[in-house]
N, C-alpha and C positions, 0 to 999 in steps of 0.2 A: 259912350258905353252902349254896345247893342243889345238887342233886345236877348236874345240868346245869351248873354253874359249876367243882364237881370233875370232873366228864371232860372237861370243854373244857382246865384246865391240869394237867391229867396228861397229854393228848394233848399239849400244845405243849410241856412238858417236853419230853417224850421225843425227839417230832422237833428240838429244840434240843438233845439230847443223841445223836439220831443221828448228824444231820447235822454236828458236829462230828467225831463219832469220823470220820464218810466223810473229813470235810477231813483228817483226821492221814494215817490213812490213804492216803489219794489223793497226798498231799504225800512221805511216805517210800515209795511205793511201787518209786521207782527209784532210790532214797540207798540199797540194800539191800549194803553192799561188806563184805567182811571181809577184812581182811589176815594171810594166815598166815605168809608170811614174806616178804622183801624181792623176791622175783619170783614170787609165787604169789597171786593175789586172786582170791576168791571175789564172783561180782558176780552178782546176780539181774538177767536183763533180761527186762522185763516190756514190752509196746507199749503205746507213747505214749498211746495214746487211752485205757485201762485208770485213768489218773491222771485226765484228764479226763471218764471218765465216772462217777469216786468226785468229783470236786471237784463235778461237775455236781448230783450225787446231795447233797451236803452243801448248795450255793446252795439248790435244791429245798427241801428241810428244812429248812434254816433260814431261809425265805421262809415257808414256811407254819406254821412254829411259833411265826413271829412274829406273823402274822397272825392266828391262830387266839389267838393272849396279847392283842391289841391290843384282839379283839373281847372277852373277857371283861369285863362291868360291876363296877365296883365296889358 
């Protein structure tokens, strides 16, 4: 295997490994609630766009780690 064929799928790893964490991420970033008692919750609010710009950030990444896997020769 040469060398160039391990950094091309180490790199697409990784952005296949980013761009998921972005998607979990991006996805719970406003499911953040905690319930301390029957009238008290704790709720992080975070703006809308904040989710869409981690979901955006995950497509990105894992578009091009796919990409970048697709071109590796066997």
């Amino acid at each position: 295997m040469s060398a160039l064929r391990k950094v091309k799928l180490l790199i697409s790893c990784t952005l296949l490994l980013l761009g998921l964490a972005a998607a979990i991420y991006g996805m719970e970033l406003n499911s953040n609630k905690i319930q301390l008692t029957d009238q008290i919750t704790l709720t992080s609010h975070h703006p809308i766009y904040l989710q869409f710009y981690y979901l955006g950030v995950a497509m990105s990444c894992l578009l091009c780690g796919a990409l970048i896997l697709m071109s590796v020769k066997e």
